[in-house]
Each structure stands twice: as C-alpha cells, then as structure tokens.
N, C-alpha and C positions, 0 to 999 in steps of 0.2 A: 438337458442331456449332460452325461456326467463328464467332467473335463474341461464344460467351456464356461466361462465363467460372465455374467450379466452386469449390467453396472449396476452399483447402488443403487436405490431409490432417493431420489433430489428432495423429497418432502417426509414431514413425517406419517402424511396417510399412508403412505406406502409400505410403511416399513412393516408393519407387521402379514401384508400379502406377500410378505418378501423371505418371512422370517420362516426358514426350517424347520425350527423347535416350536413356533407356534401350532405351525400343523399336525405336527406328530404329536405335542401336548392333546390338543384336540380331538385327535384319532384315539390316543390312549387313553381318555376319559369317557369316551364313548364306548369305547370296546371292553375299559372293566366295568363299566355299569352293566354291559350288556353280558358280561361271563357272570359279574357278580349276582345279578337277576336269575341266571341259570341257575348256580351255585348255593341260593340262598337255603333251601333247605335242606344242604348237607351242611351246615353249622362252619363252612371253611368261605372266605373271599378267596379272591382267583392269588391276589398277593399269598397267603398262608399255603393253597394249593399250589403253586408254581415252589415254590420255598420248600415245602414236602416233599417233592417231588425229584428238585435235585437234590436234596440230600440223601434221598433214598440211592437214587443214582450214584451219588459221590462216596456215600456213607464208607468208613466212618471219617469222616471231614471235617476240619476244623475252620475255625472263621473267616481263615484269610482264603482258601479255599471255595469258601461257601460262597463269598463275597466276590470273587473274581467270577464265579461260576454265574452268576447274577448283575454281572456289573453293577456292584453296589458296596458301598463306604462300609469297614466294617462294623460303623456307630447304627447305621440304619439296618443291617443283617441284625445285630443283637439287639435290637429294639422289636421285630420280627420273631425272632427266636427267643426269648425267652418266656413271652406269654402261651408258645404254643409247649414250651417246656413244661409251664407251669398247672397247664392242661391236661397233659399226660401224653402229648403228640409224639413228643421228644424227648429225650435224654442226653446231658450229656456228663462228660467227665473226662478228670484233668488227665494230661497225656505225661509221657514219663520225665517230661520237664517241666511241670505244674504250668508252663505258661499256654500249654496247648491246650482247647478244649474238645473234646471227640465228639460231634455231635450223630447222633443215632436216629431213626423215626422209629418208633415203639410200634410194639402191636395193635395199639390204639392208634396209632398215626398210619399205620397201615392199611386199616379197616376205614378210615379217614379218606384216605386218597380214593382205595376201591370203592366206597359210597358217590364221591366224587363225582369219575371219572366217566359215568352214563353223562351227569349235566355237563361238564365242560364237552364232551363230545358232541351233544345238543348245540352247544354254544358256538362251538366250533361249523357243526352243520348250518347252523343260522346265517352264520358268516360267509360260507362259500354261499346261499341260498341267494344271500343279500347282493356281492361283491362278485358270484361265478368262480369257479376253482379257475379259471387264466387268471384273472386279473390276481387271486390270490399269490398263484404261483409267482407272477411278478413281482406282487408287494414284497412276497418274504422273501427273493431274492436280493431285491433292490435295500429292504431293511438289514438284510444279512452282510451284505457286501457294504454298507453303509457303517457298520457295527464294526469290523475286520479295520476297515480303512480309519477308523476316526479313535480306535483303541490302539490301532499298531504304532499312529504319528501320536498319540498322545498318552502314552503307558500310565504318566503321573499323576493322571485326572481321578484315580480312585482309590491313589495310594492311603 
C-alpha cells in the first residue's frame, strides 16, 4: 500500500523480493520483448517507435525537451537519435543559437510510425488479453503516479 512503509529485509535473500526496480526491470524486459516481437517487421524496436513518436508530438524539439519527455539523460536520447537520423527517420538542425538542435520526424519517419502503429496496437491488444484492461488500468495508474512522485522529489536524477 502506498504510504506505509515495510521493514527491510534482515538477509540478503530477500533483498531482491524486496527490491522495486527489480520488478519493474523484469516487467520492462518482458514487455519490450513482447512489443519488439510485434514490431519486428516494421524495421522499428518499440524504443525507436516510442522516440518517434514523441517527437512527432513534441516536434520541433530539441534534446533537452526530448529527453525530459522520455525521462531519459540527454547522452542516452542522442545515442537513440542519431542512427534514426541517419536513416532518414529524422532530421535535425541547429536552432538560432547553434547550441539548440531542432529535431524533426521526416516523411520517412512518418510513414515509419503509421506502418507501425497496427503491430504495437497488436501488442498492446496482447497485453490487456493477457493482464485484463482492470488490472491494466491499475498498472498504468499505479506506474503514472509512481513516475509524478519520484520525478517531482528527485528533479536532478536526469539532469
């Protein structure tokens, strides 16, 4: 329950039945195997797909932006970004203070996403099939409010 807090665990078997990040590592390795297996024949992983996607949204947006928008360092967003640049997914270009970069999704990154967007919907079907849209509705609650509260106490984690 959220608020009350458990004691430690006294040994170290415990520790990782204990451990938050464990489980959600776990959950999240499962879950992009399982979008990426969806995904595989539109030439995009779900990372490349979700990244497309909000920049599409965001567009035109630059790294620190992109980065926040993804809760992601912005060393790991242009590591992401520049091979789908290099693709032809993306484009970008320097803002009127050369340190900005404006990143864009092309009309090949366009046609990218809508190729897409049947399989992760698949993927997504999959999931509630698997898990029941309640129990969904819960997760991405409980994940959302979980995201809110641990970005709000801790701003500096992704500076």
């Amino acid at each position: 329950m959220v608020g009350q807090r458990r004691p430690l665990p006294n040994n170290d078997k415990d520790l990782l039945t204990q451990c938050a990040l464990f489980d959600v590592h776990r959950l999240s390795r499962l879950l992009t195997g399982m979008y990426n297996s969806y995904l595989r024949d539109t030439g995009l992983t779900m990372a490349q797909f979700t990244l497309l996607r909000n920049i599409d949204v965001l567009a035109p947006a630059g790294m620190k932006q992109i980065a926040h928008a993804m809760l992601m360092d912005r060393t790991s967003v242009t590591r992401l970004i520049d091979p789908l640049i290099k693709q032809g997914f993306l484009t970008d270009s320097v803002g009127e203070d050369r340190r900005f970069r404006n990143i864009i999704v092309t009309a090949k990154g366009q046609s990218a996403i809508a190729k897409s967007e049947g399989a992760w919907t698949l993927a997504q079907q999959e999931l509630f099939k698997c898990i029941g849209s309640e129990q969904w509705r819960s997760l991405r609650t409980a994940l959302r409010d979980t995201i809110h509260v641990v970005r709000d106490n801790h701003e500096d984690i992704l500076q």
